[in-house]
C-alpha positions as CSV (number, residue, x, y, z in Angstrom):
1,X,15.5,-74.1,41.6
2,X,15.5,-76.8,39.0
3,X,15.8,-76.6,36.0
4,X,17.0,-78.0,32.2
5,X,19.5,-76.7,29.4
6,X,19.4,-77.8,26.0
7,X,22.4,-76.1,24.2
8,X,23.4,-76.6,20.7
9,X,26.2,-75.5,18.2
10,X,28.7,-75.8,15.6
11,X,32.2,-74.9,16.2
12,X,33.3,-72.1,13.9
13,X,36.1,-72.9,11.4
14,X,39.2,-71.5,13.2
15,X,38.2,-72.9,16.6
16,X,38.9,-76.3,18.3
17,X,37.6,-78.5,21.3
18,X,40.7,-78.0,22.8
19,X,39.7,-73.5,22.6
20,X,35.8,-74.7,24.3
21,X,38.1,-77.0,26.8
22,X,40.3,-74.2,27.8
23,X,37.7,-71.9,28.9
24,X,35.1,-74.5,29.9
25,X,37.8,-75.7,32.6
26,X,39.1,-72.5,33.5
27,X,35.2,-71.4,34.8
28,X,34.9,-74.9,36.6
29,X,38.0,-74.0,38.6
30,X,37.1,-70.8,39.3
31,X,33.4,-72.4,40.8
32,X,35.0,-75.2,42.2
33,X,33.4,-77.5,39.4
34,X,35.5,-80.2,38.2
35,X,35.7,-80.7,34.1
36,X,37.4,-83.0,32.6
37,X,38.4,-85.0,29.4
38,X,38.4,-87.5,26.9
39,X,39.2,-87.3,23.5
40,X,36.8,-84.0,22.3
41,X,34.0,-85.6,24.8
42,X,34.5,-82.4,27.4
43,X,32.4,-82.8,31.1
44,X,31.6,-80.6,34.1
45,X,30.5,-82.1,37.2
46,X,29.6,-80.2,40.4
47,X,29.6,-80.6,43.9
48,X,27.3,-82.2,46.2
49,X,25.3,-83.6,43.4
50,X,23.3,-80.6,42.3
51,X,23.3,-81.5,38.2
52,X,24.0,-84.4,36.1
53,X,27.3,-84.8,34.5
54,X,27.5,-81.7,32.0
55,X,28.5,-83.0,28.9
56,X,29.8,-81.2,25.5
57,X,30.6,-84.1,22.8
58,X,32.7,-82.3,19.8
59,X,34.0,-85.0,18.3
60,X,31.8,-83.5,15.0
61,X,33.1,-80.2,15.9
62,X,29.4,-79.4,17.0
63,X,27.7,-80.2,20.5
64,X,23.8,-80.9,21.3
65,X,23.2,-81.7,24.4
66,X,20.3,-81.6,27.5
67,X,21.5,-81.4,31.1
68,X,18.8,-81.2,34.2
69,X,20.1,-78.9,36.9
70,X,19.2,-78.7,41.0
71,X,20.6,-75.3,42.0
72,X,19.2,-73.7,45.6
73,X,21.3,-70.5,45.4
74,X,20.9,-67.9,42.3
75,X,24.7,-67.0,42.0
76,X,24.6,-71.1,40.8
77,X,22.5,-70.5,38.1
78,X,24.3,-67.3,37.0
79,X,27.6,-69.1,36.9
80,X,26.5,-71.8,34.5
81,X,24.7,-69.5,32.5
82,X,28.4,-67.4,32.2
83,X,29.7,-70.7,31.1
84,X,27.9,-70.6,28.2
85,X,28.1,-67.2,27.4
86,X,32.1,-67.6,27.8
87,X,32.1,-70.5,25.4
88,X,29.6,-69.1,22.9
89,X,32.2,-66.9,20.8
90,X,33.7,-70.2,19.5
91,X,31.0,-71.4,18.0
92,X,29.7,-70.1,14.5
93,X,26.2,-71.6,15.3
94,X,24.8,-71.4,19.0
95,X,21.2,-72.2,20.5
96,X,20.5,-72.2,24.6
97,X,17.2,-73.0,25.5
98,X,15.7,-73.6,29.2
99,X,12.2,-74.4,30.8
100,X,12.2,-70.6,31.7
101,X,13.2,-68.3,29.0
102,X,15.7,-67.2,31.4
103,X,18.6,-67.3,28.8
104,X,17.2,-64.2,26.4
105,X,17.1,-62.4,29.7
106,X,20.4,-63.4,30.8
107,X,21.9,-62.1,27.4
108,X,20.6,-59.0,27.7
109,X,21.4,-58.4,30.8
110,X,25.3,-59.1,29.9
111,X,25.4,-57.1,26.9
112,X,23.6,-54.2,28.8
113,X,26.5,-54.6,31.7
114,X,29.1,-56.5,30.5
115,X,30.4,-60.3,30.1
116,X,32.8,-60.9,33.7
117,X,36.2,-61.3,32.5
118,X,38.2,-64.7,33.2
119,X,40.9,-63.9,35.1
């Protein structure tokens, strides 16, 4: 399934790229993504190809960004989308959009079951 992610958002006052950093690279670990850094420019890629780079640039203490994805198995998509549901309590403003609504759907679905905990 292919798709793209538009994600926005402003970091909220007490938080830092190095917090977003921290949890961004402890979910690519746990997917086998790699993340890595320079400066408050923070980037995921994934194996065998399956997305562009995914890039949050917080050097304004705010990110907006577009990344096209290529995932063929579901649990894919629901690991990226936990990514940004992980990183969204750091930021005081947050906007997800994709080319099918699935976000919404994936938010409600969480707070009807529960965020996964990082371990």
């Amino acid at each position: 399934m292919g798709f793209t992610i538009q994600y926005k958002g402003t970091l909220a006052k007490t938080k830092s790229p190095s917090d977003v950093f921290e949890v961004i690279s402890k979910i690519a670990e746990e997917n086998n993504w790699t993340s890595g850094r320079e400066d408050d420019v923070l980037f995921v890629d994934f194996p065998e190809s399956i997305s562009e780079t995914l890039t949050f640039d917080l050097s304004t203490c705010s990110m907006d960004g577009i990344c096209k994805f290529l995932f063929e198995e579901p649990q894919e998509f629901i690991a990226l989308f936990n990514l940004f549901a992980a990183i969204m309590p750091l930021f005081s403003e947050y906007e997800i959009s994709d080319d099918y609504d699935a976000w919404p759907e994936f938010l409600a679905e969480i707070h009807s079951v529960g965020m996964p905990e990082l371990e």
